[in-house]
N, C-alpha and C positions, 0 to 999 in steps of 0.2 A: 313658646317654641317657634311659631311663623313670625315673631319678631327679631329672634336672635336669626332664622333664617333669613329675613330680608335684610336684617344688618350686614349680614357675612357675604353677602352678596354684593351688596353697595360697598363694605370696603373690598371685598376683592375687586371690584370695578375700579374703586378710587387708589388701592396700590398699582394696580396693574399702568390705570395713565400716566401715574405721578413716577415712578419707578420707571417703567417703559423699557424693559428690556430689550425690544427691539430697536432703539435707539440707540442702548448701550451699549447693542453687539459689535457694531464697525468698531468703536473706538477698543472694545475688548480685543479684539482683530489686530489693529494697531500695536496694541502695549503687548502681546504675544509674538509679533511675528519672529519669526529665527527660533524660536523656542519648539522642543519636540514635544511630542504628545503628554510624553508623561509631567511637563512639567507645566504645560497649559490646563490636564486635568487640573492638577496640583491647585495651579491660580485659580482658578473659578471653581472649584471647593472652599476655598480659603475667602475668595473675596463675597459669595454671598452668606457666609456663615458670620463673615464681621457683620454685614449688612443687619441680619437676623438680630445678631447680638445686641447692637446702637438702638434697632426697632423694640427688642424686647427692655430695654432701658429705661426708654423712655415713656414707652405703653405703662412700665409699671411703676415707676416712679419720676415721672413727666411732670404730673403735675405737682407733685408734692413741690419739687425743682423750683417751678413758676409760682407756687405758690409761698415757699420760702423768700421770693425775690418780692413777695405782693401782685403777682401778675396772676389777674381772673383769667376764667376760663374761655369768658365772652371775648376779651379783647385778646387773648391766643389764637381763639377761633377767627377774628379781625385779621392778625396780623398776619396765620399762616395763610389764611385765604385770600388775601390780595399777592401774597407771596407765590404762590400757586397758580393764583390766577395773570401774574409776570411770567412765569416759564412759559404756561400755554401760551400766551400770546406771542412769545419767540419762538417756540416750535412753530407758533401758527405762520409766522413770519420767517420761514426756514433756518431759523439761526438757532444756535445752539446756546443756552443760559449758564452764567458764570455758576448760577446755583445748583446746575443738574451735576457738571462736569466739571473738571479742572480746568484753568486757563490755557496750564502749559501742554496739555495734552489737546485744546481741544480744535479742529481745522488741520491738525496734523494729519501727513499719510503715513509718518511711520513714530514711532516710538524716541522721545529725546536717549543719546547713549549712555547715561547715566540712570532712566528707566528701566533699559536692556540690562546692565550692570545690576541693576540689583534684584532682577527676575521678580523671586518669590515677593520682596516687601509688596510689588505690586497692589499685589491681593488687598492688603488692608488700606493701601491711601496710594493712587487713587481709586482703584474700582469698588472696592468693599463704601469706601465713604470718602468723596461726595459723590460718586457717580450712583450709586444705586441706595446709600440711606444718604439722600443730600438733605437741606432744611425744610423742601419741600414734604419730602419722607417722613421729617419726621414730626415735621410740624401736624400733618395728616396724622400718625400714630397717635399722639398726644389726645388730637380731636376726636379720634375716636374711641380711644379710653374716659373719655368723659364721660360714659354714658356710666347711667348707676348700677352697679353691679359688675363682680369683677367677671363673670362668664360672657359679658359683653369684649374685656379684654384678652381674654384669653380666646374669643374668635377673631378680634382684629388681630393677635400675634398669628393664629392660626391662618388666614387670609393673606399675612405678610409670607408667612415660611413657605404657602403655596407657589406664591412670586417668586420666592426665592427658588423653589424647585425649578419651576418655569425661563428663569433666568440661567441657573446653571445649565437646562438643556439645551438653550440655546447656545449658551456660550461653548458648548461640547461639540457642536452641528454649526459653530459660527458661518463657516466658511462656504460649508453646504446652500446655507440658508442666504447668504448674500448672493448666489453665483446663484440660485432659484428664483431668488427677485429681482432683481436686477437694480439699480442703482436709481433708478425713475421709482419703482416703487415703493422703497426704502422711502424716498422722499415723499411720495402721496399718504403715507400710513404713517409718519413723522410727524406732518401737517393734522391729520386726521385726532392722532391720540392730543396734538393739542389743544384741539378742541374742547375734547374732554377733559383735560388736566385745566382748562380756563373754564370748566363749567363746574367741577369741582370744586374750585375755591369760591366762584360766586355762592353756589349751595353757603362754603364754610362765612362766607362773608355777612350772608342772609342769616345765620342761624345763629353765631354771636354777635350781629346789631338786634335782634330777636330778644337773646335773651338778656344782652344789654339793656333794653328797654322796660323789656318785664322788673328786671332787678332794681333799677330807678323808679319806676311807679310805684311796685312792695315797699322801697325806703320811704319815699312820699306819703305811702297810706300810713308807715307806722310812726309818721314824725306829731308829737302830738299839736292838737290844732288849738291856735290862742283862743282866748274863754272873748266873746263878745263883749265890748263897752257897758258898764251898770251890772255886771252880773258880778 
């Protein structure tokens, strides 16, 4: 039981930097503006339930996926976590990642007119995904359905859908919450979560060259070993 509680812990830490909804909120901000209340609720109901949806996907049939294609766990855990630990390093470098956000969205102050135009799809591409299940999302998801036992998975979904709660409240209070902080501190807590989303993936980086390792050795010890000269 205190180990599914310190898992659910560490992935709500690790959705929470890797997702970042307070990053997401300006550009949520952005793809809304002009639009009334009831149809911004609308968006940010819609876009973290896509989000929830991609995360529960691949939490439960992630790996079978990777596994179909041949791709171990270790080198997922490799790939996501250099992946992750790219974002943080451009958050940590104030820039924003082609992987978190869309290109065409991202450094804008207002929303392209063909965005505006189609209001609702918003929700599912861009905010629902890439912005809040982007590869970093989900590659994190994956990782942490690896563990054995599916009540391990069903806390990482439960850790995600808290995010996702956390994300729509923000996005309901966007506007509140940016005129509270102010634009300087937006930036220092931008900075700050990339830290953790670049320490995140080292973890993930650490623990499939780990079990890479482990898994090479076990092959090594069961390969059988040639019979000595004269025997």
């Amino acid at each position: 039981m205190n180990d599914l509680v310190t898992f659910g812990l560490t992935a709500l830490a690790g959705y929470f930097a890797i997702a970042n909804p307070i990053s997401s909120t300006p550009i949520f901000i952005a793809l809304t503006s002009g639009e009334d209340q009831r149809i911004q609720r609308l968006i940010a109901q819609n876009s973290v339930l896509t989000a929830l949806t991609v995360v529960i996907l691949f939490s439960v049939a992630g790996k079978l996926i990777f596994e179909t294609f041949g791709v171990t766990i270790a080198a997922l855990r490799i790939a996501g976590g250099i992946l992750v630990s790219i974002i943080g390093f451009q958050m940590l470098q104030g820039r924003s990642s082609a992987a978190h956000i869309p290109h065409q969205v991202e450094g804008e102050g207002t929303p392209p007119p063909d965005v505006l135009q189609a209001r609702l799809s918003v929700a599912i591409s861009p905010l629902g995904m890439p912005m809040i299940a982007g590869p970093g999302t989900i590659a994190t998801a994956v990782s942490f359905s690896a563990h054995p036992g599916f009540a391990y998975t069903l806390v990482s979904i439960g850790a995600f859908a808290v995010i996702a709660g956390v994300t729509y409240l923000m996005f309901r209070q966007a506007h509140k919450i940016v005129r509270a902080l102010g634009q300087t501190n937006m930036t220092v807590i931008t900075r700050l979560m990339g830290l953790i989303v670049a320490t995140v993936g080292v973890e993930m980086v650490l623990t499939g060259t780990g079990e890479a390792i482990r898994a090479f050795i076990m092959t090594m010890q069961s390969m059988p070993m040639p019979r000595p000269d004269g025997f």
